[in-house]
N, CA, C and O atoms as a GROMACS GRO file, in nm:
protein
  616
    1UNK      N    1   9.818   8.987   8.680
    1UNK     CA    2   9.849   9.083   8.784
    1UNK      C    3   9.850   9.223   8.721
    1UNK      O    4   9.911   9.249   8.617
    2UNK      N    5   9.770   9.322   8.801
    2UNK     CA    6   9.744   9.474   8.707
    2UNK      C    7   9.894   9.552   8.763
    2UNK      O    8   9.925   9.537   8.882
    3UNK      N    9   9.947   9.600   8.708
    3UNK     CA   10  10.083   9.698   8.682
    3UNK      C   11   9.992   9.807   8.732
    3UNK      O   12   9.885   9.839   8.679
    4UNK      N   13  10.046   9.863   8.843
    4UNK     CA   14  10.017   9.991   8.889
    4UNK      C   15  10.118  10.120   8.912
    4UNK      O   16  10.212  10.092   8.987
    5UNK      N   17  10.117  10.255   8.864
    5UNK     CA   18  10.183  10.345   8.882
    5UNK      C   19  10.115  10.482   8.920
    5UNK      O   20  10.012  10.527   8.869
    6UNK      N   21  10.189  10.541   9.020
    6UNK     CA   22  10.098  10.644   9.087
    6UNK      C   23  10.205  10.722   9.062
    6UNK      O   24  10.326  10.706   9.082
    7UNK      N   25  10.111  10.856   8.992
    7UNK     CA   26  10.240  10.941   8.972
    7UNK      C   27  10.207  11.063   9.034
    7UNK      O   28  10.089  11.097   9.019
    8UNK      N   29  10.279  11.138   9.100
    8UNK     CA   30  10.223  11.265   9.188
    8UNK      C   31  10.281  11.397   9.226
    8UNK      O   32  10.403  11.394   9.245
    9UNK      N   33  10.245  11.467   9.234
    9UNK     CA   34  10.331  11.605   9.255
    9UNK      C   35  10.335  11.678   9.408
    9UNK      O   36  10.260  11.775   9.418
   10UNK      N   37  10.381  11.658   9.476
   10UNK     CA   38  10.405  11.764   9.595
   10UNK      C   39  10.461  11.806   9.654
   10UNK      O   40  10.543  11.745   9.723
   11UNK      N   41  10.443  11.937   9.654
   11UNK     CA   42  10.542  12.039   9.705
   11UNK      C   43  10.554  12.071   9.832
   11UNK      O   44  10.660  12.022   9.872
   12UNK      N   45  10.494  12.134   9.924
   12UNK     CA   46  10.504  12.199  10.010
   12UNK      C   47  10.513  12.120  10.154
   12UNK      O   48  10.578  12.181  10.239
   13UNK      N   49  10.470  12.019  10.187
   13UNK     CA   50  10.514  11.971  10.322
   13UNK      C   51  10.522  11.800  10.300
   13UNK      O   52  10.522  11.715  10.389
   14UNK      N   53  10.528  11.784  10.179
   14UNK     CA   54  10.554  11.633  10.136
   14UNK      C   55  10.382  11.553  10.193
   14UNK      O   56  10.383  11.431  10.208
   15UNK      N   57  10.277  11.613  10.212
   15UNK     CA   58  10.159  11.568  10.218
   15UNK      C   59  10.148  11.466  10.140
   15UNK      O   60  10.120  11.352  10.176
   16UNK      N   61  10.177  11.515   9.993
   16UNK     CA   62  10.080  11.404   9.908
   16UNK      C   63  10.191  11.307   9.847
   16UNK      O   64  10.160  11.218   9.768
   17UNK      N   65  10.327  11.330   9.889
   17UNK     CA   66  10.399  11.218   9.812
   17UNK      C   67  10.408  11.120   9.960
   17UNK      O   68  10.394  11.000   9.936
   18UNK      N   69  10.426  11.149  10.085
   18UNK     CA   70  10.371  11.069  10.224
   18UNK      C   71  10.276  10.958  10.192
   18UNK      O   72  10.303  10.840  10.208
   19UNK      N   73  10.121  11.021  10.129
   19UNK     CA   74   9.964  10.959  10.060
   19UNK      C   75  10.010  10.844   9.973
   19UNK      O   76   9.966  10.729   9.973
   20UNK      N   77  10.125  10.907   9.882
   20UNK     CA   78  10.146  10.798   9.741
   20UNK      C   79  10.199  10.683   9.800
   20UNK      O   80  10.154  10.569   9.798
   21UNK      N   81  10.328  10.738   9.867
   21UNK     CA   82  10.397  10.618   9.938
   21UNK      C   83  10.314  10.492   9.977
   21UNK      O   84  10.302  10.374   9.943
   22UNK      N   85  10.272  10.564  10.048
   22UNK     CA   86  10.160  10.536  10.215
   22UNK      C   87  10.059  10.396  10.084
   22UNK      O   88  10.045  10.276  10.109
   23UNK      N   89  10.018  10.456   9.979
   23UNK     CA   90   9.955  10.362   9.865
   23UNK      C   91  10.020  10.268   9.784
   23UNK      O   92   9.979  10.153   9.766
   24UNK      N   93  10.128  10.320   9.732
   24UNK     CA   94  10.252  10.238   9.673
   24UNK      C   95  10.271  10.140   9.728
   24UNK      O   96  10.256  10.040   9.658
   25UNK      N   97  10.323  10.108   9.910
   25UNK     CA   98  10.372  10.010   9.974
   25UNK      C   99  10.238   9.909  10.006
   25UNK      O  100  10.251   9.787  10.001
   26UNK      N  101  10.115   9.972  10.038
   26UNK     CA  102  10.005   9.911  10.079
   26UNK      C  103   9.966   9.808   9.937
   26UNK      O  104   9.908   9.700   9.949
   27UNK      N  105  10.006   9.861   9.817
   27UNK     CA  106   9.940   9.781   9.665
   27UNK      C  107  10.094   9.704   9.560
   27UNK      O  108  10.089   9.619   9.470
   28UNK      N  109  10.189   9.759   9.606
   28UNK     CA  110  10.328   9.722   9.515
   28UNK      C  111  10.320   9.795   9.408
   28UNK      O  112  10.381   9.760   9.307
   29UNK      N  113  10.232   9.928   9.411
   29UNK     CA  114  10.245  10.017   9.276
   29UNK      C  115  10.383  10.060   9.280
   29UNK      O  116  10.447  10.052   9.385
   30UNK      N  117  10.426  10.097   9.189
   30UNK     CA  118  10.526  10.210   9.118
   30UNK      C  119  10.501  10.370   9.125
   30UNK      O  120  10.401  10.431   9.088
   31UNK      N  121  10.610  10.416   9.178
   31UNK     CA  122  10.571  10.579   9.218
   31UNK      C  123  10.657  10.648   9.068
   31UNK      O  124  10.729  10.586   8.990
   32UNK      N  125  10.621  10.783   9.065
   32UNK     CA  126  10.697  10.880   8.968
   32UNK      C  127  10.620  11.022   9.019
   32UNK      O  128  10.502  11.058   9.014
   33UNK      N  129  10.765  11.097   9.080
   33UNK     CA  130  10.760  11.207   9.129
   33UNK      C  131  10.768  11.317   8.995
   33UNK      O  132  10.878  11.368   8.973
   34UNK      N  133  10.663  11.349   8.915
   34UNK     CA  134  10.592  11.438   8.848
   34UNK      C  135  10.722  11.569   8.832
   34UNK      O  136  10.772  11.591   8.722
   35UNK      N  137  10.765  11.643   8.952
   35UNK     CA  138  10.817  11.691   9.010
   35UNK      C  139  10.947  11.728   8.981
   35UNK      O  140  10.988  11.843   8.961
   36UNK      N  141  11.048  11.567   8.980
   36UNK     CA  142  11.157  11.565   8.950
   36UNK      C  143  11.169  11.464   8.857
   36UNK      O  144  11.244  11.505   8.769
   37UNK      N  145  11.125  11.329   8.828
   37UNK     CA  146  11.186  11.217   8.763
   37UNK      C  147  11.101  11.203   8.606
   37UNK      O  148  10.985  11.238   8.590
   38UNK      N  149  11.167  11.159   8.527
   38UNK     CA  150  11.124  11.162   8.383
   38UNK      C  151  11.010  11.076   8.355
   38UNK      O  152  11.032  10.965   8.403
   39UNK      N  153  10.896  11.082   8.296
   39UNK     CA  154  10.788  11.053   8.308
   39UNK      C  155  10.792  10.931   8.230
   39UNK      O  156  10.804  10.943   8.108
   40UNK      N  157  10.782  10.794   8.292
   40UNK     CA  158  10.782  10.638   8.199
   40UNK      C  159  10.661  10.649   8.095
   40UNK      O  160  10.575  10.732   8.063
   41UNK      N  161  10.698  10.529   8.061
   41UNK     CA  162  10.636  10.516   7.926
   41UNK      C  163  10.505  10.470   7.994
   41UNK      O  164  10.538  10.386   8.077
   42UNK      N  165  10.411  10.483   7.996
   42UNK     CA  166  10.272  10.492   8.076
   42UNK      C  167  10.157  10.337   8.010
   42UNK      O  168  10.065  10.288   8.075
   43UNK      N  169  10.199  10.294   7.877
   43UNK     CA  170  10.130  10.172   7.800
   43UNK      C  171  10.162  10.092   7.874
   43UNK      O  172  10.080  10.011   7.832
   44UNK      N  173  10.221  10.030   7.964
   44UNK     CA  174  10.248   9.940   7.989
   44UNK      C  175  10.204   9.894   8.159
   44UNK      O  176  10.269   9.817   8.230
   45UNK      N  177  10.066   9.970   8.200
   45UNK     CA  178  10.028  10.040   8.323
   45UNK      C  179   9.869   9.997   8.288
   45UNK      O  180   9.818  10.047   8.188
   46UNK      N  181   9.780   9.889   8.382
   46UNK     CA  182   9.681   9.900   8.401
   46UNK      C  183   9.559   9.925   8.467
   46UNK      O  184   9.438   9.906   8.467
   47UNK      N  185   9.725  10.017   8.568
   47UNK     CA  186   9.598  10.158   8.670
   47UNK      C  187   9.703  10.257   8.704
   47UNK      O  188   9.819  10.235   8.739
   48UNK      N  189   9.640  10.372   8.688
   48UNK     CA  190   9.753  10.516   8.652
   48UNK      C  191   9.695  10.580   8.772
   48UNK      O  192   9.575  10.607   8.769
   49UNK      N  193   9.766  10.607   8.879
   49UNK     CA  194   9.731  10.676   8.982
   49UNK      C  195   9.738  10.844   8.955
   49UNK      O  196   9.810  10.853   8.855
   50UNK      N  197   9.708  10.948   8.986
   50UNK     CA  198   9.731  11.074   8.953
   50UNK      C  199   9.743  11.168   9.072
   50UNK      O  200   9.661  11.258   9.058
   51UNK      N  201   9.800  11.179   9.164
   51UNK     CA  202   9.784  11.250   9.322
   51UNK      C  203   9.909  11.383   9.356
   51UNK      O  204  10.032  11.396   9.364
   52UNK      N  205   9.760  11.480   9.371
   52UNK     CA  206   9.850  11.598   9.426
   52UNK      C  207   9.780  11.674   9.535
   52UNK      O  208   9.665  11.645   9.568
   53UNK      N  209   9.852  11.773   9.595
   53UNK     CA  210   9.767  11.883   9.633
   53UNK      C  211   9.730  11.984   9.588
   53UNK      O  212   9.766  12.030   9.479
   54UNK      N  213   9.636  12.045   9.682
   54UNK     CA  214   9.561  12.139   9.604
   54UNK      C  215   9.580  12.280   9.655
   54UNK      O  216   9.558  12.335   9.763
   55UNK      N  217   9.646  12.332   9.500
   55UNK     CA  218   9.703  12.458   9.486
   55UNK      C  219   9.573  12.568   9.430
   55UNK      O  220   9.494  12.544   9.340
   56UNK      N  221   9.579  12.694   9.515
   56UNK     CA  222   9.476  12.789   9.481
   56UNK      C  223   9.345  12.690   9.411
   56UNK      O  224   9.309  12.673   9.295
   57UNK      N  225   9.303  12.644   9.521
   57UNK     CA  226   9.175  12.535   9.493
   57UNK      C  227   9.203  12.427   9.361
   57UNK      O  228   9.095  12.371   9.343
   58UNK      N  229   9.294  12.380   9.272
   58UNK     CA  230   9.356  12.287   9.208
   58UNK      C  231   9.405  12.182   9.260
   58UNK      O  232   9.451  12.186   9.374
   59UNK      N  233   9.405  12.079   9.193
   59UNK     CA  234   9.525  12.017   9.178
   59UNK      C  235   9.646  12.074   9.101
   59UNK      O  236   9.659  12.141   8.998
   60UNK      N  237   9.719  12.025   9.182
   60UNK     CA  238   9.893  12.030   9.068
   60UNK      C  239   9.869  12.092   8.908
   60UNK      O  240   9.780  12.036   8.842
   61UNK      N  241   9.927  12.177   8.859
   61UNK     CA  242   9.890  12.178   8.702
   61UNK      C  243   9.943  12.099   8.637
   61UNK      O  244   9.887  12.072   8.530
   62UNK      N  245  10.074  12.028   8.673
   62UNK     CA  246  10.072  11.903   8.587
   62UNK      C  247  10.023  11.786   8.557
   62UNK      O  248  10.048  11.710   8.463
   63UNK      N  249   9.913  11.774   8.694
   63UNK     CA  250   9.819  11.686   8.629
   63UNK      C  251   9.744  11.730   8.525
   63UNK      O  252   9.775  11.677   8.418
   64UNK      N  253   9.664  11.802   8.520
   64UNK     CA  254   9.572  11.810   8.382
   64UNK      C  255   9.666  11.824   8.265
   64UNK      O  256   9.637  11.768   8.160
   65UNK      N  257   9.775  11.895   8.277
   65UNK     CA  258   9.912  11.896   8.170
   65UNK      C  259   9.899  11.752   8.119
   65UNK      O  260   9.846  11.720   8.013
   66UNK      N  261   9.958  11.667   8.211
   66UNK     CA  262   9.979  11.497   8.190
   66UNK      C  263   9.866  11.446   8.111
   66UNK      O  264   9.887  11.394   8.002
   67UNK      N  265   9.726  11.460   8.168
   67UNK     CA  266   9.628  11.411   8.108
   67UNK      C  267   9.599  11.441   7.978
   67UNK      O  268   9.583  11.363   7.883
   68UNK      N  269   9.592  11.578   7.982
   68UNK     CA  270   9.594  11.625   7.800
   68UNK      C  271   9.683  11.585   7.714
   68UNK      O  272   9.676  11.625   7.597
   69UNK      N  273   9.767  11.514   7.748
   69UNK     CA  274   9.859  11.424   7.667
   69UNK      C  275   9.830  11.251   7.687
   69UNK      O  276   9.892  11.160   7.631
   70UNK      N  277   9.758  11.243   7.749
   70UNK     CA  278   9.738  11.102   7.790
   70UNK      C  279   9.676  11.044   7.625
   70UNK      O  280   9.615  11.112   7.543
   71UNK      N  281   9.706  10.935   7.617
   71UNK     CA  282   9.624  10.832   7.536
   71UNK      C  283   9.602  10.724   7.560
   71UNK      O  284   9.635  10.646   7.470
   72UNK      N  285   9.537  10.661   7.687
   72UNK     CA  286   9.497  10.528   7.678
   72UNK      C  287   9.494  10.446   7.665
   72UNK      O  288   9.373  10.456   7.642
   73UNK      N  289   9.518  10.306   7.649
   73UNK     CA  290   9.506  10.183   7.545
   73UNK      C  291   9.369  10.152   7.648
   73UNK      O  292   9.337  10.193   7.760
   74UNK      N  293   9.313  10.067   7.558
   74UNK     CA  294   9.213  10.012   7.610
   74UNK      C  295   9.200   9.923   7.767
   74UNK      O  296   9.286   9.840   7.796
   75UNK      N  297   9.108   9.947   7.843
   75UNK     CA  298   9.107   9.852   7.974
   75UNK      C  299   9.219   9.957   8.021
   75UNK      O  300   9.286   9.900   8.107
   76UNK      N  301   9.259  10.065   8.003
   76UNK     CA  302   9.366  10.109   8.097
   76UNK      C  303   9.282  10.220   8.215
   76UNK      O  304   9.206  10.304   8.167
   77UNK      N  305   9.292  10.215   8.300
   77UNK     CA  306   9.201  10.311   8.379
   77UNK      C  307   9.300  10.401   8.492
   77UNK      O  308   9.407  10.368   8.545
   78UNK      N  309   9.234  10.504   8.502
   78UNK     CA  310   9.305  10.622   8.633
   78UNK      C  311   9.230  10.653   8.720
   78UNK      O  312   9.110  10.680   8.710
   79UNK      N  313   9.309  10.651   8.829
   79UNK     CA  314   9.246  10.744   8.912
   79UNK      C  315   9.301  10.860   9.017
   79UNK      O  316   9.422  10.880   9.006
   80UNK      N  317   9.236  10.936   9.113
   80UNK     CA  318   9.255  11.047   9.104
   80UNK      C  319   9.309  11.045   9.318
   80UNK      O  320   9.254  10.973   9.401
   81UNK      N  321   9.378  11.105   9.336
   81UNK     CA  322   9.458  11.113   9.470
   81UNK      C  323   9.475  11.253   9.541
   81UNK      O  324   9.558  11.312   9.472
   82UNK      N  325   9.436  11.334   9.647
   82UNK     CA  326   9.479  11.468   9.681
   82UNK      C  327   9.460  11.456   9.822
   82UNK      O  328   9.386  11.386   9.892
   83UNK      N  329   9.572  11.573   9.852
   83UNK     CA  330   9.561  11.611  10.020
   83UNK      C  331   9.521  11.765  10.034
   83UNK      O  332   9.568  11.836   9.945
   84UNK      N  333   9.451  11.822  10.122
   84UNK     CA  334   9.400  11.898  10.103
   84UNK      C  335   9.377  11.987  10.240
   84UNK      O  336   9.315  11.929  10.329
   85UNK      N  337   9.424  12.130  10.268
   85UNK     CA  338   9.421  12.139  10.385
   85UNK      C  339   9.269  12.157  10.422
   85UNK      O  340   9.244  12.136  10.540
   86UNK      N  341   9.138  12.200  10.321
   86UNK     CA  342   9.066  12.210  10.422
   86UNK      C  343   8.970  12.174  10.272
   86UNK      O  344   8.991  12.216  10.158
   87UNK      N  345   8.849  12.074  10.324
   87UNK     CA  346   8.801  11.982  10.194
   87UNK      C  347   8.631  12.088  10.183
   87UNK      O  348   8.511  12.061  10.192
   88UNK      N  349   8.665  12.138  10.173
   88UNK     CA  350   8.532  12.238  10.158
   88UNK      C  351   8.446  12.197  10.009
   88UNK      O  352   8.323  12.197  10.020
   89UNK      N  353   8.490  12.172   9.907
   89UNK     CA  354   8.454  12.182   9.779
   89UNK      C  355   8.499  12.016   9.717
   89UNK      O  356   8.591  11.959   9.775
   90UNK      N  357   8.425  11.944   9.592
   90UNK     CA  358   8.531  11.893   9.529
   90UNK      C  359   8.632  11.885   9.452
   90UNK      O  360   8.602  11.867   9.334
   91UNK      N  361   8.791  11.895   9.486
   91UNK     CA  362   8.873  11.981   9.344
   91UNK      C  363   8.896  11.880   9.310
   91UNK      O  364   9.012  11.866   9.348
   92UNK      N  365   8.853  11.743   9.236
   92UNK     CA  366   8.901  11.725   9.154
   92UNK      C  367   8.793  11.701   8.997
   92UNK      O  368   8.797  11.638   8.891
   93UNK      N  369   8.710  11.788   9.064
   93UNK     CA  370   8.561  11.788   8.914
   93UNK      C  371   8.630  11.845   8.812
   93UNK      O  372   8.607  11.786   8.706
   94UNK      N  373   8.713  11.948   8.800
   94UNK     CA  374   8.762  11.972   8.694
   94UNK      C  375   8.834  11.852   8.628
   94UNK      O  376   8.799  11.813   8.517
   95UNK      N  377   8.946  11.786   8.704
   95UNK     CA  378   8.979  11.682   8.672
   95UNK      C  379   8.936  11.611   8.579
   95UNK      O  380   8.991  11.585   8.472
   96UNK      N  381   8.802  11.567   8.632
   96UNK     CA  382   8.694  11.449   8.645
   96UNK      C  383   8.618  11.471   8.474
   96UNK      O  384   8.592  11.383   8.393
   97UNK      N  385   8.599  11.602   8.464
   97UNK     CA  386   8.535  11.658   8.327
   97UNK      C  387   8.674  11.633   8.250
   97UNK      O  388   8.665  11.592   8.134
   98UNK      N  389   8.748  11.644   8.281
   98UNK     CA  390   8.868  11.620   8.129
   98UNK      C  391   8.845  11.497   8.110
   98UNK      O  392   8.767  11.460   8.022
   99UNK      N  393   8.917  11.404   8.199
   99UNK     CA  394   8.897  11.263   8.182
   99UNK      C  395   8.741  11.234   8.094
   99UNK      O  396   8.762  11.193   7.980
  100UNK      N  397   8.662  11.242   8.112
  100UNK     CA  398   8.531  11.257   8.100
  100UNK      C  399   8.558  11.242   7.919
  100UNK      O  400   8.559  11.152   7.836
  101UNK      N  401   8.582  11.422   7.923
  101UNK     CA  402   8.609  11.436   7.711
  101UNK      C  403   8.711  11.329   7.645
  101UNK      O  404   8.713  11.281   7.532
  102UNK      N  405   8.802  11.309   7.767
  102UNK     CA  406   8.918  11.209   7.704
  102UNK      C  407   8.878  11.072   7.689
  102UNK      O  408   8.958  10.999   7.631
  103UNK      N  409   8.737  11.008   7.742
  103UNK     CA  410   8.687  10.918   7.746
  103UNK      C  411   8.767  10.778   7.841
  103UNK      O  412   8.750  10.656   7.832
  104UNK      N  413   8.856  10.861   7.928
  104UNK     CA  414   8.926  10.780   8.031
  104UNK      C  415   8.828  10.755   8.138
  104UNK      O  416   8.745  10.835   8.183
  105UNK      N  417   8.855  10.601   8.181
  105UNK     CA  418   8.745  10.554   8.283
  105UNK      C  419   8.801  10.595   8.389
  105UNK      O  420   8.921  10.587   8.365
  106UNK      N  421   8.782  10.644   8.518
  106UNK     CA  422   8.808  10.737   8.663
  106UNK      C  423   8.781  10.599   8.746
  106UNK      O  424   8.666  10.561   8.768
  107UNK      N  425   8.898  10.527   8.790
  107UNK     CA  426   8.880  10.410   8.895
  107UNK      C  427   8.810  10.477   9.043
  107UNK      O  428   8.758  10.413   9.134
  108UNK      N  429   8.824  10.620   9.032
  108UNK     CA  430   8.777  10.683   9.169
  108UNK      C  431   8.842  10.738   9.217
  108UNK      O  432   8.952  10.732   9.161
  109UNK      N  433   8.840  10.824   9.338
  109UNK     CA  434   8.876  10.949   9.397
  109UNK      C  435   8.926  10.912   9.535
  109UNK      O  436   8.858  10.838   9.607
  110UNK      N  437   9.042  10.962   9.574
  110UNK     CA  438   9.040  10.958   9.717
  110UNK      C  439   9.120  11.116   9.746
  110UNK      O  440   9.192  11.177   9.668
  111UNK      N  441   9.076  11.157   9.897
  111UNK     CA  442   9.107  11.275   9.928
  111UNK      C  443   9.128  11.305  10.092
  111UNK      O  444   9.015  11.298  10.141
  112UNK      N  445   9.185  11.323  10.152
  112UNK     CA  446   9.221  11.353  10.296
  112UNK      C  447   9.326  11.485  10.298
  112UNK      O  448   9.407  11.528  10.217
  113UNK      N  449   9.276  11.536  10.460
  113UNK     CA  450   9.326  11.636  10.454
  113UNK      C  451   9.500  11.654  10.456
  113UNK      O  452   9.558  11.552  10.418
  114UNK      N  453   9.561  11.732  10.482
  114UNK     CA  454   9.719  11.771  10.458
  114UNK      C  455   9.746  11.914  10.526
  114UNK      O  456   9.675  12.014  10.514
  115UNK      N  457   9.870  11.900  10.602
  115UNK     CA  458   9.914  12.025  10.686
  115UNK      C  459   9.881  12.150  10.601
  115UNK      O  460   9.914  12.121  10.486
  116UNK      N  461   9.852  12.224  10.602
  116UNK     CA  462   9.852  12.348  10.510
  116UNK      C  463   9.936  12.476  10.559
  116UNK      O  464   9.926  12.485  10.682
  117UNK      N  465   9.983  12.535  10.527
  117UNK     CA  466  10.050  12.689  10.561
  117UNK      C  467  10.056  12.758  10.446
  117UNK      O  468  10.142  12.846  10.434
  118UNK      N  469   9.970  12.730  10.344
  118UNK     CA  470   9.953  12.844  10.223
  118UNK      C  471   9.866  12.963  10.269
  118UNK      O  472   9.753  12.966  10.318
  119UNK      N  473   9.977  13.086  10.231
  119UNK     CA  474   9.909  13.226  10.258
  119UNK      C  475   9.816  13.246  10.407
  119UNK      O  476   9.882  13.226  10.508
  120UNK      N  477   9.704  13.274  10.423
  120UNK     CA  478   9.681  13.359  10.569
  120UNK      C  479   9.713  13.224  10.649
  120UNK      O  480   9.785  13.244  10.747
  121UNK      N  481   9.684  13.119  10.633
  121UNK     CA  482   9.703  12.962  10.706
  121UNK      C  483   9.820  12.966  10.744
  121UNK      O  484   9.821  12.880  10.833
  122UNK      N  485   9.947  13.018  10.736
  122UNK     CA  486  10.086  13.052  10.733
  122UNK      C  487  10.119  13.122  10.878
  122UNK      O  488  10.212  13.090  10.952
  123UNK      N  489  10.027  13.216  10.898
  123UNK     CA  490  10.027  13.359  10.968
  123UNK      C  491   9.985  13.298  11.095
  123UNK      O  492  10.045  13.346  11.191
  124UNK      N  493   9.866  13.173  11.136
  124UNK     CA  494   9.870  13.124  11.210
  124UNK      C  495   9.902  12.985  11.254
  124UNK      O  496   9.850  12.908  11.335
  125UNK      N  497  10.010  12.981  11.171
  125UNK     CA  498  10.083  12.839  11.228
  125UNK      C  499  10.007  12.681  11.136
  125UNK      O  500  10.018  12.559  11.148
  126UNK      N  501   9.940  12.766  11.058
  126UNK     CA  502   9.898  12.644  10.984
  126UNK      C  503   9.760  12.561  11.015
  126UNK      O  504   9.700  12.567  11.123
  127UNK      N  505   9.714  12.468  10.882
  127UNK     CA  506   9.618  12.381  10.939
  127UNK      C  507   9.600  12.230  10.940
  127UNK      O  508   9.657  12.190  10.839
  128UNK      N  509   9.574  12.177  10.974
  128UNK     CA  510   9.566  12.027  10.975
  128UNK      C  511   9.702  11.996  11.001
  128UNK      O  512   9.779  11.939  10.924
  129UNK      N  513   9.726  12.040  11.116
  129UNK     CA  514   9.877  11.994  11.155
  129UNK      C  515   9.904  11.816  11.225
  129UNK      O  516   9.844  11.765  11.319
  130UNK      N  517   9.992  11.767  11.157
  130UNK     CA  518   9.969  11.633  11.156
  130UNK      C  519   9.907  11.567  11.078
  130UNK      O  520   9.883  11.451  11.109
  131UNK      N  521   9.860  11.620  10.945
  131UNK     CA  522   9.792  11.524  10.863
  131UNK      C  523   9.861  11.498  10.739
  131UNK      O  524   9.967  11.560  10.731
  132UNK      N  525   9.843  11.453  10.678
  132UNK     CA  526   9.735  11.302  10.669
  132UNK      C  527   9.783  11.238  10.785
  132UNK      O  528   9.901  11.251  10.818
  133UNK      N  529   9.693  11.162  10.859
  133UNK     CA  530   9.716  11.122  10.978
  133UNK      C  531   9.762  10.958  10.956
  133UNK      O  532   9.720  10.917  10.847
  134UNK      N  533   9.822  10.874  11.018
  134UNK     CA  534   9.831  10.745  10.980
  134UNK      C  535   9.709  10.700  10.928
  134UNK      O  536   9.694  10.695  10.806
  135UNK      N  537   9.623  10.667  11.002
  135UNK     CA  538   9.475  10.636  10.986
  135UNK      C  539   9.430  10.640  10.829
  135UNK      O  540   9.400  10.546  10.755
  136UNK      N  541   9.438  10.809  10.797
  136UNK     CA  542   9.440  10.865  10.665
  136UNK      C  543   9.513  10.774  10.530
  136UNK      O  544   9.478  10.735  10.418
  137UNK      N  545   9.640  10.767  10.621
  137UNK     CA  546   9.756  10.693  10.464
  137UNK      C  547   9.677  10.529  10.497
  137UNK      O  548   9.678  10.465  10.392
  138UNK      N  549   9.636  10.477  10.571
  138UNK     CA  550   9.627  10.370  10.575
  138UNK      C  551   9.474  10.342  10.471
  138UNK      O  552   9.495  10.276  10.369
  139UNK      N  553   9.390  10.370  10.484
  139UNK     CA  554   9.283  10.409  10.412
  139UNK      C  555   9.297  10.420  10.290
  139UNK      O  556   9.223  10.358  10.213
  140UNK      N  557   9.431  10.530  10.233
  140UNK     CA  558   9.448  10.572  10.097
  140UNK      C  559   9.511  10.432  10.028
  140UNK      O  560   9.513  10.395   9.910
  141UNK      N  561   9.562  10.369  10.151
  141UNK     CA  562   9.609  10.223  10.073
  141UNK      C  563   9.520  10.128  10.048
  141UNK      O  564   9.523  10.066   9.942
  142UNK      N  565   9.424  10.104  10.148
  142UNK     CA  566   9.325  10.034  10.147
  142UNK      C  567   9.226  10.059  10.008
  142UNK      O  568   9.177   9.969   9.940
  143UNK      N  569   9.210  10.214   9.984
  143UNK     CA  570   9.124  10.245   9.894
  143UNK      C  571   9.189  10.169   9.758
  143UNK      O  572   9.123  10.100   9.680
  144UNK      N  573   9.332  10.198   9.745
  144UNK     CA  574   9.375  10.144   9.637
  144UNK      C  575   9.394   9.973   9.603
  144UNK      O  576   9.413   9.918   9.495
  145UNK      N  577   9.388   9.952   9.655
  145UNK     CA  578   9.391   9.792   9.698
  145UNK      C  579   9.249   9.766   9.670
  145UNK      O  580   9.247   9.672   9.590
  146UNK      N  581   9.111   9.808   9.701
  146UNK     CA  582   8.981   9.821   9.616
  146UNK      C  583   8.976   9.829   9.515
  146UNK      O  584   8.900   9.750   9.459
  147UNK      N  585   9.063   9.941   9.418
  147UNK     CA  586   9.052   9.966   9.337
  147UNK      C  587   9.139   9.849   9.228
  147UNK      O  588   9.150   9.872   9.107
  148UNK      N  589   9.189   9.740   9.285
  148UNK     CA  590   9.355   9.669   9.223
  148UNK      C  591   9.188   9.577   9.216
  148UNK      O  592   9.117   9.569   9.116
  149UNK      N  593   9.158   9.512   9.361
  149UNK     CA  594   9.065   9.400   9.334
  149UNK      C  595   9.118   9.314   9.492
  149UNK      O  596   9.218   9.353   9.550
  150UNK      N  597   9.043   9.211   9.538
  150UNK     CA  598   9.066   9.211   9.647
  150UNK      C  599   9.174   9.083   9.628
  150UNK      O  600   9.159   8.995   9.543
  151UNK      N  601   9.261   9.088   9.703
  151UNK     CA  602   9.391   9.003   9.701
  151UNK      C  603   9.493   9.026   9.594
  151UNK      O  604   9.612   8.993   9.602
  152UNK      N  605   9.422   9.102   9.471
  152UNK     CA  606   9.558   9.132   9.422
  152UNK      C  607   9.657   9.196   9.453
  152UNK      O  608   9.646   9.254   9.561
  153UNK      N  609   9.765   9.212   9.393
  153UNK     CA  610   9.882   9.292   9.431
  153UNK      C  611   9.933   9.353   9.300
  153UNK      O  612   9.939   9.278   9.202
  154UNK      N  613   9.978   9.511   9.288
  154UNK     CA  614   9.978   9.521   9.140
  154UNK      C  615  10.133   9.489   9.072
  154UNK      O  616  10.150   9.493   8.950
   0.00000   0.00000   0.00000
C-alpha cells in the first residue's frame, strides 16, 4: 500500500487546502499545512503531493523552498496541485524544471480554478466565485487516486 502525503500552502480563501482535503479524503493521503504545522519526516512517503495557489503568477514559495531541500529515496515520486483564479499560462513549469535538475519523477499536475480577489480582482468583487467547484474537488480526488493506481488506497 503507497503512503501518501499532500502537503500544501493556502492562504487567501482556503481554495487550495478545500483541493487537498477534497484529495486526502478521496485517496487516505496525509495532509501537512506548509503554512502552520512542522514539516514530517518525508522518507517514509511513496507519493508527495505539493499544492498551492498561485501567487503573482507562482506557486506558494515554499514549495520550490521544500523542493530544494528535497532528497528522494528511490521509487519516491511527487506531484504537483494548484488553484488558480484564472488558468491563462502553465505555473507550474517552473516547478516542473526544478524537479527536472533534482531528477524527481513528477506523478503529474492537476489545476482548477479558485475564488480570486488578489489586487484589481478585489475592486470587483472577485473571480471564480464559488470555485473550486464540487465537480472540481471531486476530479482532484479522482486524479489522485490515478495517480495511487486503481483500487488502491494510500
Amino acid at each position: 500500500m503507497k503512503r501518501t502525503l499532500i502537503l500544501y500552502a493556502s492562504t487567501h480563501h482556503g481554495n487550495t487546502r478545500r483541493l487537498a482535503e477534497a484529495m486526502a479524503e478521496a485517496a487516505g493521503a496525509e495532509l501537512c499545512d506548509l503554512l502552520h504545522d512542522p514539516l514530517p519526516d518525508l522518507s517514509g512517503y511513496d507519493l508527495i503531493g505539493m499544492a498551492s495557489g498561485i501567487y503573482y503568477g507562482k506557486l506558494h514559495p515554499r514549495i520550490p523552498e521544500l523542493l530544494r531541500q528535497l532528497e528522494p529515496r528511490p521509487g519516491q515520486r511527487v506531484f504537483l496541485a494548484y488553484t488558480c483564479g484564472i488558468r491563462y499560462r502553465a505555473y507550474e513549469k517552473p516547478v516542473l524544471e526544478l524537479l527536472r535538475q533534482k531528477g524527481i519523477d513528477c506523478a503529474g499536475c492537476y489545476a482548477c480554478r479558485g475564488y480570486d480577489t488578489f489586487g484589481p480582482f478585489g475592486k470587483i468583487g472577485g473571480i471564480a466565485r464559488g470555485r473550486p467547484s464540487a465537480e472540481e474537488l471531486r476530479r482532484g480526488g479522482e486524479f489522485l487516486l490515478g495517480l495511487i493506481g486503481a483500487g488502491a488506497r494510500a
